[in-house]
C-alpha positions as CSV (number, residue, x, y, z in Angstrom):
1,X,125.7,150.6,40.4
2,X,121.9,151.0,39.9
3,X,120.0,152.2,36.7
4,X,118.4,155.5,37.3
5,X,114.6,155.9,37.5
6,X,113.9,158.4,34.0
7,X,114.3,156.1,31.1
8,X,115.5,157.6,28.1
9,X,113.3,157.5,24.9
10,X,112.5,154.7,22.5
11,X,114.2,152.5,21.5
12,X,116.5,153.0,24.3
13,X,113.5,152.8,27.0
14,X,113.4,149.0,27.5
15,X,116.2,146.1,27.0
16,X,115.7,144.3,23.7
17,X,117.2,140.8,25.1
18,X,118.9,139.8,28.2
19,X,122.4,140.7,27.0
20,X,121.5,144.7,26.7
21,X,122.9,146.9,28.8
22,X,122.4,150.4,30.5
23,X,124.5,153.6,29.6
24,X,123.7,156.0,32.0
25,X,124.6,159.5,31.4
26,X,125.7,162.0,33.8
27,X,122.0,163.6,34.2
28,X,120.8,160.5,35.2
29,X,119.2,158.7,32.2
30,X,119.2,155.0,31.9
31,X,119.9,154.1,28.3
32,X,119.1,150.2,27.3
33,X,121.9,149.4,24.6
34,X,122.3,146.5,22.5
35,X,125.2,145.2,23.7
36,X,125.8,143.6,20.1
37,X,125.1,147.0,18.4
38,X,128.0,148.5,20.7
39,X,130.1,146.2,20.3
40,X,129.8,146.6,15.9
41,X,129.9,150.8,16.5
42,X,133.0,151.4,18.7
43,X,136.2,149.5,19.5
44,X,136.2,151.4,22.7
45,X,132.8,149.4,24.0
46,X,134.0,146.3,22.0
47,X,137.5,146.2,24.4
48,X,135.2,146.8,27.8
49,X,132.6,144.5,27.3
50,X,134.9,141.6,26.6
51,X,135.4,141.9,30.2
52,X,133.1,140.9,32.7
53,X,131.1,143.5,34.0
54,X,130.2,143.3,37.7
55,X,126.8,144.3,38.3
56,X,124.1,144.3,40.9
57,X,120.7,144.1,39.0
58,X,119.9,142.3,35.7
59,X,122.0,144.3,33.4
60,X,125.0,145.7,34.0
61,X,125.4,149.7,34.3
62,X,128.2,151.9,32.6
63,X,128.1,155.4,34.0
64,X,129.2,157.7,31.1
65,X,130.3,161.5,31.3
66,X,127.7,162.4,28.5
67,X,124.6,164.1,28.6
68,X,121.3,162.4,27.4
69,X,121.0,164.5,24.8
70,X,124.4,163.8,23.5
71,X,123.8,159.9,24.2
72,X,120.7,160.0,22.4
73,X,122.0,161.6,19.1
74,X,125.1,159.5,19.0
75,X,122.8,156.0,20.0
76,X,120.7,156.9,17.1
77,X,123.3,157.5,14.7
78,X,124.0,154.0,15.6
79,X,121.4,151.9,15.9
80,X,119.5,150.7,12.5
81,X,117.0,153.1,12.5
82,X,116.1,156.4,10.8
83,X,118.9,159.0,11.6
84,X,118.5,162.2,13.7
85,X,117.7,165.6,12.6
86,X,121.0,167.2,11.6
87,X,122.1,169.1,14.5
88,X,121.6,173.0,14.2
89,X,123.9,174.0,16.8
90,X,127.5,173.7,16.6
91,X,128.0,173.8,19.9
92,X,126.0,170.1,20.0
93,X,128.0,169.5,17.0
94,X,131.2,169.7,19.0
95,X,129.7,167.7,22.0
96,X,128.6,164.5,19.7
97,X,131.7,164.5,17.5
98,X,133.9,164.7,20.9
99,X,131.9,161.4,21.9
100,X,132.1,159.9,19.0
101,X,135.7,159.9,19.1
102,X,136.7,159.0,22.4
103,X,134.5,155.9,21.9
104,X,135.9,155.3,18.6
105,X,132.5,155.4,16.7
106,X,134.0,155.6,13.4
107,X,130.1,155.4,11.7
108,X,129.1,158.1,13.5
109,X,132.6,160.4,13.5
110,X,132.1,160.5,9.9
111,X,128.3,161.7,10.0
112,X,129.1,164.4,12.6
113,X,131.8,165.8,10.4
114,X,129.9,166.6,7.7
115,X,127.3,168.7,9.9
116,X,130.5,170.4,11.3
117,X,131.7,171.5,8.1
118,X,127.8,172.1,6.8
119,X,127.1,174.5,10.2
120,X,131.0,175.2,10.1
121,X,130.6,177.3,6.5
122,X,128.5,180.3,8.3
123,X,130.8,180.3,10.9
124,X,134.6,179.2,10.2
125,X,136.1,180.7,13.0
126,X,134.0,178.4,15.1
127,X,134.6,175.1,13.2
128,X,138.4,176.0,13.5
129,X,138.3,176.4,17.6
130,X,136.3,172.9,17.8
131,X,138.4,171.6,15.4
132,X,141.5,172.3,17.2
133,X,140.2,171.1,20.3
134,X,139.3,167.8,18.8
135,X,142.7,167.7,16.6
136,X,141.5,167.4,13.9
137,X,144.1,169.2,11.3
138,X,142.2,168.7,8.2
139,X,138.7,169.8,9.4
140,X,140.6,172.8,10.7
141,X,142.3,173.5,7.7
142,X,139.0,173.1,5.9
143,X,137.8,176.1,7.8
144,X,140.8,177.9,7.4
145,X,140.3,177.9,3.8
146,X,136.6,179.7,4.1
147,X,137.1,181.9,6.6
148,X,140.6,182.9,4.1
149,X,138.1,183.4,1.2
150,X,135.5,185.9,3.3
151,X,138.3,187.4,4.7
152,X,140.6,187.9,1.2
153,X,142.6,191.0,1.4
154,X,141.6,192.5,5.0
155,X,144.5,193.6,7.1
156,X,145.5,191.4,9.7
157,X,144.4,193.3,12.6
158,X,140.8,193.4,11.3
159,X,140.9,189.6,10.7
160,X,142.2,189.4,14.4
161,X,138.5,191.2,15.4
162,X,136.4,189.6,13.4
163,X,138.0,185.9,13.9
164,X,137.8,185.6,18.0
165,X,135.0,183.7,19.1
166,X,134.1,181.9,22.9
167,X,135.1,179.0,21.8
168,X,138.8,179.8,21.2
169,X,139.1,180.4,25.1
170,X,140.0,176.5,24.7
171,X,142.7,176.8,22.3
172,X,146.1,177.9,22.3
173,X,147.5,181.6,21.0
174,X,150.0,179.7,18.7
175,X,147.2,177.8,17.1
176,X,144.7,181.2,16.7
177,X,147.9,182.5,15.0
178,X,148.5,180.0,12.9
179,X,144.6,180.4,11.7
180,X,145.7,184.4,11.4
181,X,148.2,183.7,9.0
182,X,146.7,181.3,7.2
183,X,143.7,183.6,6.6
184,X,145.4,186.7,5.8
185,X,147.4,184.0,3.2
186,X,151.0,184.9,4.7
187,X,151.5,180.9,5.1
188,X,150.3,177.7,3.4
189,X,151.2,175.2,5.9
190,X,148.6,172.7,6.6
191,X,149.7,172.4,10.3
192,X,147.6,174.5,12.5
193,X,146.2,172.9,15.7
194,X,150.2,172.7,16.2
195,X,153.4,174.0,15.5
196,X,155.3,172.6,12.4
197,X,157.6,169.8,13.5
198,X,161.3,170.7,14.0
199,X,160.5,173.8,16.0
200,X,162.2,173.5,19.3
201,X,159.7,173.5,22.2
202,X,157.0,174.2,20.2
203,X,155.5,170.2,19.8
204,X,152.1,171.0,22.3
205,X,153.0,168.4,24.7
206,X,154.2,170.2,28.1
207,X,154.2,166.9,29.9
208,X,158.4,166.8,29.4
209,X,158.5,170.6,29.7
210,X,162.1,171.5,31.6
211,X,163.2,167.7,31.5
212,X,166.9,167.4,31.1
213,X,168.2,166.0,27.4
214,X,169.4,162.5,28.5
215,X,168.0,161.4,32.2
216,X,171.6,160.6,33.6
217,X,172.2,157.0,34.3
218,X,174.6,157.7,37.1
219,X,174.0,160.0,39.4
220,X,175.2,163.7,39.6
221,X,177.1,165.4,42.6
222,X,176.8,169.0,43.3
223,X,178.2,170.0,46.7
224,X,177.3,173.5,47.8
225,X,180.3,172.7,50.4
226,X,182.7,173.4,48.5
227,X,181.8,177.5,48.3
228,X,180.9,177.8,51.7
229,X,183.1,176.7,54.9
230,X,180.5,174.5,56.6
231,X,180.3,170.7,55.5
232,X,177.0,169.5,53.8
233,X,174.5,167.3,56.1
234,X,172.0,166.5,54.1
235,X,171.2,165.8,50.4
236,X,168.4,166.9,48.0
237,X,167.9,164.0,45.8
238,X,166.5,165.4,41.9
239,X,163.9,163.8,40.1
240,X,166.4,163.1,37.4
241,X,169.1,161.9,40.2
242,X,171.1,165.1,40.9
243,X,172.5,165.0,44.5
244,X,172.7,167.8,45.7
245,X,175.0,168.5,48.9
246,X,173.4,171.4,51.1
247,X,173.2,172.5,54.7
248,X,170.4,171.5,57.2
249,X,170.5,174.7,59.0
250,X,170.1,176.6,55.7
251,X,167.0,174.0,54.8
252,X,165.6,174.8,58.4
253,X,165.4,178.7,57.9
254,X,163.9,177.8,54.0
255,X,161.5,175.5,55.7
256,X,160.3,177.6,58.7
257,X,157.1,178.6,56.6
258,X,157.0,175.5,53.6
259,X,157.2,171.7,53.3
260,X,159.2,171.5,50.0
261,X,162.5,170.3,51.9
262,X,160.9,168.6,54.8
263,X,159.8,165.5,53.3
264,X,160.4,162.2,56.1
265,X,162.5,159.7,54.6
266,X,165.1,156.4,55.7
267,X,167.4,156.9,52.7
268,X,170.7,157.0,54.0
269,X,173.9,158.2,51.7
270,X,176.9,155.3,50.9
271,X,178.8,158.3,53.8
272,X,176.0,158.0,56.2
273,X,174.2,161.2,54.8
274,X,169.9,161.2,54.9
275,X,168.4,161.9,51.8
276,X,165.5,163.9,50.9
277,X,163.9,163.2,48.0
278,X,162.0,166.2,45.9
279,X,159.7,166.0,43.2
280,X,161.6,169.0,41.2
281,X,164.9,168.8,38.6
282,X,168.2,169.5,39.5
283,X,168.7,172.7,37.3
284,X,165.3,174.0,39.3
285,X,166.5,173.2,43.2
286,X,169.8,174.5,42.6
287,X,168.2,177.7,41.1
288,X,166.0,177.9,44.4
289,X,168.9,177.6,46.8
290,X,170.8,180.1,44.8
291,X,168.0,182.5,46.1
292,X,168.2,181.2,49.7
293,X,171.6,180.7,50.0
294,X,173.7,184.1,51.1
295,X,176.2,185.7,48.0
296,X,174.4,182.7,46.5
297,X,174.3,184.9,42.9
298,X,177.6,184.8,42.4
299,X,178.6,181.7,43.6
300,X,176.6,179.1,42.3
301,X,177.6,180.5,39.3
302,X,179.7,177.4,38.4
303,X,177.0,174.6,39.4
304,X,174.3,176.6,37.0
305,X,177.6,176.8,34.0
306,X,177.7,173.0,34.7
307,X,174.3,172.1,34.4
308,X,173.1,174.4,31.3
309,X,173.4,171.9,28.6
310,X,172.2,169.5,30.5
311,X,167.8,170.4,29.9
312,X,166.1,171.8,26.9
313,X,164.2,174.1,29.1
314,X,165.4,178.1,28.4
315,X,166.0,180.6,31.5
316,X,162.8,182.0,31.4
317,X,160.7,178.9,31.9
318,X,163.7,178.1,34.9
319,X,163.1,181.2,36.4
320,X,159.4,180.7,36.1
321,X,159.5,177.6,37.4
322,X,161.7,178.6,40.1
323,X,158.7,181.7,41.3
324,X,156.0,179.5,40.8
325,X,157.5,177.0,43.8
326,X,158.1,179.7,45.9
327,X,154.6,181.1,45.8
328,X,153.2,177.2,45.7
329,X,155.1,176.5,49.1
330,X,154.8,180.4,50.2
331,X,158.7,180.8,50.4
332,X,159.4,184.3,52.3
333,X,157.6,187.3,50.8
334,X,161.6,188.9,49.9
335,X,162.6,185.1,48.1
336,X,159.3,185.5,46.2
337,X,160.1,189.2,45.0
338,X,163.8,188.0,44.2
339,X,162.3,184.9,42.2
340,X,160.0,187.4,40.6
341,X,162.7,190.2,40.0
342,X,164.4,187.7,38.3
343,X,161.8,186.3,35.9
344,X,161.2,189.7,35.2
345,X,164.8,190.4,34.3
346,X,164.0,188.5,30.5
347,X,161.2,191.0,29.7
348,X,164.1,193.0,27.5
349,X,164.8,190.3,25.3
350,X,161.5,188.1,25.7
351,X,158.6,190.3,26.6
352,X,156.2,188.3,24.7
353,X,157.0,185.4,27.0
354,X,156.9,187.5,29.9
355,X,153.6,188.3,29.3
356,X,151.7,185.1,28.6
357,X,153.5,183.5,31.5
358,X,152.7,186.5,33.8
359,X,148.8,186.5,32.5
360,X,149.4,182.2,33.6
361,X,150.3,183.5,37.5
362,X,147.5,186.2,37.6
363,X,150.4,188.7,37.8
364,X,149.0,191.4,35.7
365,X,150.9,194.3,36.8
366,X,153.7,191.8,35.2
367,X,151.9,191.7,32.4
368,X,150.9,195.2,31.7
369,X,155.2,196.1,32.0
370,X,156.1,193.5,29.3
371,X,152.8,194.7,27.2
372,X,154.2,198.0,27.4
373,X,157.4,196.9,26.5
374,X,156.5,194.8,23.7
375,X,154.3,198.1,22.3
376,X,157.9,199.8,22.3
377,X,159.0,196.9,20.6
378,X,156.7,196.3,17.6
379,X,156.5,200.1,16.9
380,X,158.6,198.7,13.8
381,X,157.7,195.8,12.9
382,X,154.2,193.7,12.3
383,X,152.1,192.7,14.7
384,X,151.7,189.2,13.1
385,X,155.3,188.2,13.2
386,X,155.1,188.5,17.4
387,X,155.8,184.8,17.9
388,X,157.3,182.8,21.3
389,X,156.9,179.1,22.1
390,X,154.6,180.1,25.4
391,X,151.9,180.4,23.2
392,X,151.6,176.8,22.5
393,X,151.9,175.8,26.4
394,X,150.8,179.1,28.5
395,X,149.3,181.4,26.2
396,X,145.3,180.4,25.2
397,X,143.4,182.5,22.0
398,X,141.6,185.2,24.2
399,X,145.1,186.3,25.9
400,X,146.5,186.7,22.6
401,X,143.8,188.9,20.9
402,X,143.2,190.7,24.0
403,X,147.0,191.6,23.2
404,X,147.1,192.7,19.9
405,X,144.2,194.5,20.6
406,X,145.8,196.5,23.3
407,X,149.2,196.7,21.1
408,X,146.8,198.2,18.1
409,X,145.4,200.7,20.1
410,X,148.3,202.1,22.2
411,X,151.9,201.8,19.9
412,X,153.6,204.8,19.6
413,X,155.6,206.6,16.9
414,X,158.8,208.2,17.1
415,X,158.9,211.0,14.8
416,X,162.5,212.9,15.3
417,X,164.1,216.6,13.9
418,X,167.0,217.1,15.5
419,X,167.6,216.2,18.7
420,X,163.6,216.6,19.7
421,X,161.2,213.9,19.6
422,X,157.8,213.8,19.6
423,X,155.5,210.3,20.0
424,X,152.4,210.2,18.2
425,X,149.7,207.7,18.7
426,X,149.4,206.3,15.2
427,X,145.9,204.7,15.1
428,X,147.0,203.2,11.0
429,X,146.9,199.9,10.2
430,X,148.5,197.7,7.8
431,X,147.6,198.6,3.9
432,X,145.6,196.4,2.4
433,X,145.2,196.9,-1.3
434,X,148.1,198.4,-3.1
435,X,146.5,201.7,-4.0
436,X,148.7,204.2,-6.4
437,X,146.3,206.8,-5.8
438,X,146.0,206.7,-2.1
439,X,149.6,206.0,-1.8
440,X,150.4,209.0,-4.2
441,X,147.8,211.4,-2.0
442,X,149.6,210.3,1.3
443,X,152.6,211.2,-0.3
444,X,151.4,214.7,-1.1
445,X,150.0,214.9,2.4
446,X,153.3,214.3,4.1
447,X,155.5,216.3,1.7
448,X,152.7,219.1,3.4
449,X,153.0,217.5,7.0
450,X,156.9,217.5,7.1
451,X,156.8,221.4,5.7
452,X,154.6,222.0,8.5
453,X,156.4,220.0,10.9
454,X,159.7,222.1,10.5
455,X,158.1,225.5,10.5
456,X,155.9,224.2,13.9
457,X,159.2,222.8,15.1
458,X,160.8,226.7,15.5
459,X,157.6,227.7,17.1
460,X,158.2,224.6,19.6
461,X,154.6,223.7,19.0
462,X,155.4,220.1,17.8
463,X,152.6,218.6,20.4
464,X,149.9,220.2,18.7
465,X,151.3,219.7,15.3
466,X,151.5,215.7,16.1
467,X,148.0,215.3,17.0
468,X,146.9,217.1,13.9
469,X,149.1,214.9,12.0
470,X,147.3,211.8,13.8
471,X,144.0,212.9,13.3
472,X,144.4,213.8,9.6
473,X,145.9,211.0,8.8
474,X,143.5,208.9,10.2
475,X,140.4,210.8,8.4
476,X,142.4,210.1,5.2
477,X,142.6,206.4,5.9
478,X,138.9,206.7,6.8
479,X,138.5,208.6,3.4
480,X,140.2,206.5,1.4
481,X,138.3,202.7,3.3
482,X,141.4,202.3,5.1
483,X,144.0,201.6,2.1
484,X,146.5,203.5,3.9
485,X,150.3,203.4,4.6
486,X,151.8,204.1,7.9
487,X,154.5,207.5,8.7
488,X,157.6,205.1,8.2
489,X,156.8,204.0,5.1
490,X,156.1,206.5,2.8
491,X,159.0,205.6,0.7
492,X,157.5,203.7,-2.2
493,X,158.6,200.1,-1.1
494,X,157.9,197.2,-4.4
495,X,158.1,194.4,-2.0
496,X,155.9,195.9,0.6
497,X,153.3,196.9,-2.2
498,X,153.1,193.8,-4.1
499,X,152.5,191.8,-0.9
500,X,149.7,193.7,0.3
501,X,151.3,194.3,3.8
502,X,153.8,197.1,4.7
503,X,155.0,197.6,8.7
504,X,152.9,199.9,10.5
505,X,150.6,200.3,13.4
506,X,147.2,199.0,14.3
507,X,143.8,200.7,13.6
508,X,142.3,202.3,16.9
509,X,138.7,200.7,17.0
């Protein structure tokens, strides 16, 4: 490879001896290194350039994915010379340190750092996201711990608004919770650009996702045969060495409009059977003919009973997987919407998984149904206890805070007399200071409310007499900065007060 014609500045313009080299950057600026200075600043450099580097011209050329301006900062931080300006930018903060780390420039990591953490203190938030992304726990912890002292007794869904930032786009929704907590002080764990150890599913690393427990040594028979009159002709060979025993006619019909089962191969069963080989695991392929196969719901019923124990992977990440390979090999539009159906079918009992993985396939009608469910849901409970191990794999930052934010400004209260009930939109939020005199005013105001309630209730005017409810007691939250408690807990509650936090519903913005 050749240099480039624009030569970076002094003193990277011209070699200094005849073992320099030339970095060029992906804007197309020849940088003449020291090869000896490279080799004292990074192990990285000091590994390649014990090899021989081919090279057409006089020195040899290493094309590098960095900018010049980020070569130039992190040469000079090198070289023995008078230091850069500190950065002023965070943004080139997170671009140098990111270089200074893959090439293992230890010298320079450690300059970087403390312009991330002198930038980082006007904007935490931001030093957390580039933090994350660069895994580095204690940096992130570090701005954790000031963005926990600006924020120090706010509820949690105001430190939800003012904690997003772009940058978090990068960054998982289980990591920008963890931060949450940690700000609103509802945790002290030190672990937050991952989940803590010891969590099933929940390590980060989705390069094992749905792998079975043990890989089998020997290889697993399941015969689809034996439910169905006609003999197997063919066999679907797992990625973790399932056999599986189906039909060729069946594979045919499947295959009229994809490629997944038509893969070309010589292997030939010990009985004379060919073998197709697929890329998927067994628990998944048998999942996929149950949806081709007819009555195949109720009688692969005993391979699936068989196989259960057999992967760490849950139903819904099956079932996901299982939609996501009809849509990748554009299975028939009624197999899609049966794969669909039945990934849909855990919204009930995991609608926050629903929803990140639907928001993954760009299926937001999906999404919207499990966000409305989930709003049903939390109409009880806090809005930071919403927790499922998608957010580590599927689920990034801006997802979940365009969540809560939906959550906050549409959950509903039940109020009930009777057999009538009436749903209010509560626009409260969590109390944040445990305020007697509020608390006792709120008090006085429902004692008013309920008196109200039951006289409106005869009148059947319990509509009108729920938005008046609604808006007054959201001008007495207003009144009163927002130390408020919501409907359901106007019983005086000692735990709920002395935390800080009672349940309730988010503030409408």
């Amino acid at each position: 490879m050749s240099c480039s014609d624009t030569i970076a500045a002094a003193p990277f313009d011209k070699p200094i001896s005849c073992t320099s080299i030339i970095l060029l950057s992906c804007d197309n600026v020849s940088f003449y290194v020291s090869k000896e200075v490279l080799i004292l600043s990074s192990s990285f450099f000091r590994t390649m350039l014990s090899l021989e580097q081919p090279s057409q011209c006089n020195h040899p050329v290493i094309p590098v994915s960095e900018n010049s301006r980020t070569l130039d900062y992190l040469l000079r931080l090198c070289y023995p010379i008078v230091p850069p300006s500190p950065l002023s930018d965070l943004s080139d903060v997170h671009q140098v340190l990111d270089a200074a780390i893959k090439y293992d420039m230890d010298r320079a990591v450690w300059n970087v750092k403390k312009e991330l953490h002198t930038l980082g203190e006007a904007d935490p938030p931001r030093m957390f996201a580039i933090a994350v992304q660069l895994r580095l726990e204690a940096d992130a912890v570090a701005a954790a711990n000031m963005w926990r002292n600006e924020c120090l007794l706010l509820p949690y869904d105001e430190v939800v608004s003012k904690s997003y930032r772009q940058e978090m786009d990068q960054i998982s929704a289980g990591s920008f919770r963890r931060f949450l907590l940690y700000t609103c002080s509802e945790t002290n764990d030190d672990c937050l650009c991952y989940p803590p150890l010891g969590n099933k599913g929940d390590s980060g690393d989705s390069s094992r996702d749905g792998c079975p427990v043990e890989e089998p040594f020997n290889m697993m028979r399941i015969d689809i045969g034996t439910v169905y009159d006609a003999h197997p002709d063919v066999i679907l060979r797992s990625k973790d060495n399932i056999d599986i025993h189906v039909h060729r006619a069946v594979l045919n019909i499947i295959s009229s409009t994809n490629t997944l089962f038509t893969a070309t191969t010589n292997i030939i069963s010990d009985n004379g059977t060919p073998v197709v080989e697929c890329n998927e695991y067994g628990i998944i392929l048998v999942k996929l003919l149950q949806l081709c196969y007819p009555l195949g719901e109720t009688r692969f019923t005993h391979f699936l009973e068989q196989m259960k124990d057999m992967y760490d992977i849950d139903s819904l990440e099956q079932d996901l997987e299982v939609y996501g390979l009809t849509t990748k090999y554009r299975f028939a539009n009624d197999i899609q919407a049966v794969a669909l159906k039945k990934m849909m079918s855990h919204v009930s009992s995991n609608a926050l998984g629903v929803f990140f993985i639907a928001m993954r396939l760009a299926r937001r009608s999906e999404a919207q149904v499990a966000a409305k469910v989930l709003m049903r849901q939390c109409s009880k409970s806090r809005l930071q206890d919403l927790y499922e191990k998608n957010m580590e794999r599927v689920g990034s930052a801006k997802l979940y805070y365009d969540l809560i934010s939906y959550l906050g400004k549409h959950r509903i209260l039940e109020v009930t007399k009777g057999s009538d009930t009436v749903k209010i939109p509560i626009a409260l939020a969590f109390t944040t200071i445990p305020a007697p005199v509020v608390l006792k005013k709120l008090e006085q105001e429902y004692e008013k409310f309920q008196k109200r309630l039951e006289k409106r209730w005869q009148w059947g005017s319990a509509n009108s007499l729920a938005m008046e409810t609604t808006e007054k007691l959201v001008e007495s939250g207003m009144k009163s900065n927002r130390c408020v408690i919501p409907l359901m807990q106007l019983e005086p509650s000692p735990v709920a007060h002395q935390s800080g936090v009672t349940d309730g519903l988010m503030t409408a913005s």
